[in-house]
C-alpha positions as CSV (number, residue, x, y, z in Angstrom):
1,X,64.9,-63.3,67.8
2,X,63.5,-66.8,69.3
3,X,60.2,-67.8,68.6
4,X,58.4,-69.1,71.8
5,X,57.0,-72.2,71.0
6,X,53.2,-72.9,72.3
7,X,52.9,-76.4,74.2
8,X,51.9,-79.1,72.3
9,X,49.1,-80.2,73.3
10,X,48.4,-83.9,74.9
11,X,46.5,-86.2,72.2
12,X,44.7,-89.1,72.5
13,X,45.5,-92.1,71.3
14,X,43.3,-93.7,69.3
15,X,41.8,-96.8,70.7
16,X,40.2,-100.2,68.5
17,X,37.2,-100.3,68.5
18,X,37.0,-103.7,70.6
19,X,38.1,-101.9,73.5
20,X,34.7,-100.3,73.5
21,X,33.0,-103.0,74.0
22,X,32.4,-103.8,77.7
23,X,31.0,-99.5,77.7
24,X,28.9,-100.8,75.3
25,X,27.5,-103.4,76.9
26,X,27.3,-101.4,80.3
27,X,25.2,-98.9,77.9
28,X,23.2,-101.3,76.8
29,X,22.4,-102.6,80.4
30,X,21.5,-99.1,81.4
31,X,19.4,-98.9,78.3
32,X,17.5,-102.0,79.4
33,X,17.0,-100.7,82.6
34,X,15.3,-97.2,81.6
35,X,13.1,-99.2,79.0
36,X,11.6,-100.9,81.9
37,X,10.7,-98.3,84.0
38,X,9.0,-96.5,80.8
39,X,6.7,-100.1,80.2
40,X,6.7,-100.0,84.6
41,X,4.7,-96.4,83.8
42,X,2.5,-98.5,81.0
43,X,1.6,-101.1,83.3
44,X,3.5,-103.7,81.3
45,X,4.6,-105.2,84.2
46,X,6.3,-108.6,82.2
47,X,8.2,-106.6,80.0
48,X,9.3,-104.8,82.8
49,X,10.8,-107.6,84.3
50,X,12.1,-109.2,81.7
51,X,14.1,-106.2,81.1
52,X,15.7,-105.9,84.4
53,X,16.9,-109.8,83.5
54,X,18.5,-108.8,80.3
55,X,20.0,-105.8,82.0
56,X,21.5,-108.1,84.8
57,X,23.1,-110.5,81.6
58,X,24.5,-107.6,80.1
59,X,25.7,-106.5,83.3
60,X,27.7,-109.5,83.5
61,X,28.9,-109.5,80.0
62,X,30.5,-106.2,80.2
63,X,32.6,-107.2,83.3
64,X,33.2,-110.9,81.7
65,X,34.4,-109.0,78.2
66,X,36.5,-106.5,80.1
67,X,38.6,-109.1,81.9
68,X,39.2,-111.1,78.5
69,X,40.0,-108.5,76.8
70,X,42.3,-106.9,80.0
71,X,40.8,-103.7,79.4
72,X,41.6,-100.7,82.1
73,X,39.5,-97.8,82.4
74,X,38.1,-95.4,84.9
75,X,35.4,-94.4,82.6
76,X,34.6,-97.6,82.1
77,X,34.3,-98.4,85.9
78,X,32.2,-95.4,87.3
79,X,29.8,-96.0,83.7
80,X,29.5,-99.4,85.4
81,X,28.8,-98.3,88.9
82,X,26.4,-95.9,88.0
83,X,24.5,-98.3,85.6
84,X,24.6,-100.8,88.9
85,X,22.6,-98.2,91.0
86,X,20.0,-97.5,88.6
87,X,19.2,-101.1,86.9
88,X,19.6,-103.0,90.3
89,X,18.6,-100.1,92.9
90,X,16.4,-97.5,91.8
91,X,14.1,-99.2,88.7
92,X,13.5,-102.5,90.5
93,X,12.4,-99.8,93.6
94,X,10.3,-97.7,91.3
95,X,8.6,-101.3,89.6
96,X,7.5,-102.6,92.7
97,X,6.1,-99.1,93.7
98,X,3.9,-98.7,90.5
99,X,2.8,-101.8,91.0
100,X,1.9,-102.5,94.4
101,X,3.5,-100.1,97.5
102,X,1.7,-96.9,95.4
103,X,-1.5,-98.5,97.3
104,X,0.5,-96.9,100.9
105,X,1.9,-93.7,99.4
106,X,4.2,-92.4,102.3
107,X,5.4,-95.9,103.6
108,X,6.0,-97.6,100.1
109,X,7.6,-94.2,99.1
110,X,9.8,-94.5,102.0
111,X,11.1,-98.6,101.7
112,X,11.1,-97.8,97.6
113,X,13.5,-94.7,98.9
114,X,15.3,-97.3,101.4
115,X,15.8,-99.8,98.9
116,X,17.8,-97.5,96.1
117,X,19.8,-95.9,99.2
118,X,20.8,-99.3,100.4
119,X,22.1,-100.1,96.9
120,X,23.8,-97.2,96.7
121,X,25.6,-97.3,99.7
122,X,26.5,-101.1,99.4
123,X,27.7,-100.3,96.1
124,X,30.1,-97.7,97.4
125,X,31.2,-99.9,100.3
126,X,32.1,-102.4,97.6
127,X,34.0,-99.8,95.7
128,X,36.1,-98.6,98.7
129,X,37.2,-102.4,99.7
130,X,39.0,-102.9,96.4
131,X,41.8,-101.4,97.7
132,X,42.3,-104.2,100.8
133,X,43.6,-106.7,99.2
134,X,44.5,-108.4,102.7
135,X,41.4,-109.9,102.7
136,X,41.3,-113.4,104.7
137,X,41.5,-116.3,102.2
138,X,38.3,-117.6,103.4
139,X,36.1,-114.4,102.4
140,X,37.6,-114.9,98.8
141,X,34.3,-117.3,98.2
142,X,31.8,-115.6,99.5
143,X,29.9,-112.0,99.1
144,X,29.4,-109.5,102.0
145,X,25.6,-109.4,101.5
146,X,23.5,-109.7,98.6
147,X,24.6,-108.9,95.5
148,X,23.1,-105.8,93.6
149,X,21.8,-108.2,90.6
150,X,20.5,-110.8,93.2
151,X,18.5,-108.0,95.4
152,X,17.2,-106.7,92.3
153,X,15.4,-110.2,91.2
154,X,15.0,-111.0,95.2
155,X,12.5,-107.6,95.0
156,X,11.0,-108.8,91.7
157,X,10.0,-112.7,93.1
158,X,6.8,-111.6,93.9
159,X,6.1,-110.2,90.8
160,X,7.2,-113.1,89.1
161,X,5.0,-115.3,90.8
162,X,1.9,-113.2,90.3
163,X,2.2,-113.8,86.7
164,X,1.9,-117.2,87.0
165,X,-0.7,-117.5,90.0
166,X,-2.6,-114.3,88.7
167,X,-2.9,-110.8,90.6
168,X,-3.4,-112.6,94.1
169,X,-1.9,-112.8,97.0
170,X,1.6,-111.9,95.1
171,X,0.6,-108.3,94.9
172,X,-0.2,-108.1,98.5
173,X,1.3,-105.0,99.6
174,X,2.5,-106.2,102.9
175,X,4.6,-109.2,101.3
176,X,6.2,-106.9,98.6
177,X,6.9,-104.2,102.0
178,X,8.8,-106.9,103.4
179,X,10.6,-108.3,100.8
180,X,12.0,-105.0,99.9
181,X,12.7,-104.2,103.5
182,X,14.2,-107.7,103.9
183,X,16.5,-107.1,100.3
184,X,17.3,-103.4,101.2
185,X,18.7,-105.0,104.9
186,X,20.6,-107.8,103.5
187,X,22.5,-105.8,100.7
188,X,24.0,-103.8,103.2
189,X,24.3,-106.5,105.6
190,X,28.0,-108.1,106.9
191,X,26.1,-111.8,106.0
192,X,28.4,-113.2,103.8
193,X,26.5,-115.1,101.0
194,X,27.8,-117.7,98.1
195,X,29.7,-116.6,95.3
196,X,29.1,-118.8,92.5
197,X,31.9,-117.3,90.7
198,X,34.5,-119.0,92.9
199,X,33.2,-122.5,93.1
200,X,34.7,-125.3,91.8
201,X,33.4,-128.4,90.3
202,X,35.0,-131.6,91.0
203,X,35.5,-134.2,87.8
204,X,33.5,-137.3,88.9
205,X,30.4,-134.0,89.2
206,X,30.4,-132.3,85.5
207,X,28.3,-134.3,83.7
208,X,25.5,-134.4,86.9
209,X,26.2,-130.0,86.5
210,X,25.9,-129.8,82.9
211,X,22.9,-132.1,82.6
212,X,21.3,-130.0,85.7
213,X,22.5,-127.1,83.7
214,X,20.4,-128.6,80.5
215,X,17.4,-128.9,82.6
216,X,17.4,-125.7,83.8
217,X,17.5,-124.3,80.7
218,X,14.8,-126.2,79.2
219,X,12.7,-125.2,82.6
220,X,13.7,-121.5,81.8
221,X,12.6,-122.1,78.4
222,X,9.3,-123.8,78.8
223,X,8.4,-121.6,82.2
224,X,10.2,-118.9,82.4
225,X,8.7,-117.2,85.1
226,X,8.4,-120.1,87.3
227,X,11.8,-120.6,87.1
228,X,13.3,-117.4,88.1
229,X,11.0,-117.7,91.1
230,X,12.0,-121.6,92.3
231,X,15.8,-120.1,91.5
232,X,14.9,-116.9,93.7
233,X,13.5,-118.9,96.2
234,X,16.5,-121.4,96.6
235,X,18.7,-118.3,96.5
236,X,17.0,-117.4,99.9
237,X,17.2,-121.0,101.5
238,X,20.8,-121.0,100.7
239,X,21.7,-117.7,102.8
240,X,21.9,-119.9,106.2
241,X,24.0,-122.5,104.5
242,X,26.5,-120.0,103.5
243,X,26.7,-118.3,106.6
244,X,27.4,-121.8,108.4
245,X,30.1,-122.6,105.9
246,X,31.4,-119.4,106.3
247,X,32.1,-119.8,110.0
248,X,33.5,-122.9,109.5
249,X,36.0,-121.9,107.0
250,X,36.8,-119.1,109.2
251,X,37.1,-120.9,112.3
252,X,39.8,-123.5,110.2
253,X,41.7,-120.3,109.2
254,X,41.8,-118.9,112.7
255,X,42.9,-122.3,114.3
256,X,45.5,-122.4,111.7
257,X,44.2,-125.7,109.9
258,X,46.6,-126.5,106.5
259,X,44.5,-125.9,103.3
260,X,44.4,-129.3,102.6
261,X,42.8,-130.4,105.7
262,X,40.5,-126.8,105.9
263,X,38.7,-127.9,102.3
264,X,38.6,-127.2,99.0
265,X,37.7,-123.2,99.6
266,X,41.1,-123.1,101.2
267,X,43.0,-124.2,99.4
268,X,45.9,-122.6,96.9
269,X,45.3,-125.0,94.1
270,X,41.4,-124.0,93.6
271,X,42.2,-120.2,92.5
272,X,46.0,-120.7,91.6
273,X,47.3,-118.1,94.0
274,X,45.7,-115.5,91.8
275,X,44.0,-112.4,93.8
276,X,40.5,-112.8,94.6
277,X,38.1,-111.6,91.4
278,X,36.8,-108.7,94.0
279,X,39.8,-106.8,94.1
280,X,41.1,-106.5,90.9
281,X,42.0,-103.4,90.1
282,X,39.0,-101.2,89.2
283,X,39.6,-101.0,85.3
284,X,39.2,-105.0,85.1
285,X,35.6,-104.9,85.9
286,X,35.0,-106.1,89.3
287,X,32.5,-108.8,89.9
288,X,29.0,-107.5,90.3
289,X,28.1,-106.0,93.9
């Protein structure tokens, strides 16, 4: 008589442990992220901030570490998303409500509500373009909209500048109301903004970048908050600039122009014929959203 044999059952491999790290770092960033909103509820508004900074590093570490160590996984990816949504969309919402838009209940309820759905949907439109990898070659250098991280310290500028000018007019309600309205708008916005990922710098300009790279460091060290503001603040003035380049490079590749005459953004040589960071596949850790 034949003994039916059960199914073996599927195991998993085991995995080193340095393929764990870019979850841990995502973990870490989600961490961050909750501290803050528990000092938020203290009223320790710099720590608060200063978290949502470190959870924006780690955000970029994770994605950074994935790609070097040509890691693929799902988990890892919707982790990453969902850390995203909280860290960038609902705690820098919830921050700016405690501390100022709490004043207006229903109308900074309702733009502290506007802000996390914005995120939320312009991190799902990001996630759904990964699969069109047809983009045109001139989009490969810019963002469609502001970045998660970005709108996240775009909403905390005000902040930032209240604790170096005092609890003045940075706290105004009515400024922080239209910052977040302005932020929430833009992330899900077709404005195509600067990816500083993609540019390149040419020889005869790295020792002027890495000296402006010193100073900026010693600036961040020395005045931290000050800083992040004048960098927040240039972030905004460059949003025109990018939208005229953008055009530009757009109108070239319309017109047909050869990548050598359209610029340096168009051409093959500057990201070796390699698909665009922003639609890798989803395991490799996109760039942040």
């Amino acid at each position: 008589m034949l003994r039916s044999r059960s199914p073996r059952r599927h195991r998993l491999k085991a995995r080193p442990l340095l393929h764990l790290v870019p979850n841990m770092f995502t973990i870490l960033s989600l961490c961050a992220g909750l501290t803050a909103l528990r000092y938020a509820l203290d009223e320790r508004w710099q720590l608060a901030v200063a978290l949502i900074l470190v959870a924006g590093v780690l955000d970029g570490l994770d994605g950074r570490s994935a790609r070097m160590l040509n890691i693929q996984s799902k988990l890892g990816a919707e982790l990453d998303s969902l850390a995203d949504f909280f860290n960038f969309g609902v705690a820098p919402a919830l921050i700016v409500y405690l501390w100022t838009l709490s004043a207006l209940p229903g109308l900074g309820w309702a733009l502290a509500l506007l802000f996390a759905t914005c995120c939320a949907l312009r991190l799902a439109r990001f996630n759904s373009e990964l699969d069109k990898p047809d983009r045109p070659r001139w989009s490969l250098y810019f963002f469609t909209g502001i970045p998660a991280p970005a709108a996240a310290g775009l909403a905390l500028t005000p902040m930032m500048l209240s604790f170096i000018a005092g609890a003045g007019w940075p706290r105004s309600w009515w400024i922080n109301a239209v910052m977040l309205l302005f932020v929430a708008m833009m992330m899900v916005s077709k404005v195509p903004t600067f990816s500083v990922k993609r540019l390149r710098i040419k020889p005869d300009y790295v020792l002027p970048t890495l000296l402006l790279v010193g100073l900026l460091t010693a600036f961040l060290v020395t005045e931290p908050w000050l800083a992040l503001s004048v960098l927040g603040v240039c972030y905004l003035a460059s949003i025109p600039f990018s939208v005229i380049v953008a055009r530009r490079l757009r109108r070239q590749e319309e017109a047909g122009v050869p990548a050598a005459e359209a610029g340096p953004a168009a051409s093959p040589a500057s990201h070796g014929g390699e698909p665009p960071e922003s639609v890798l596949p989803f395991g490799q850790r996109h760039p942040k959203s």
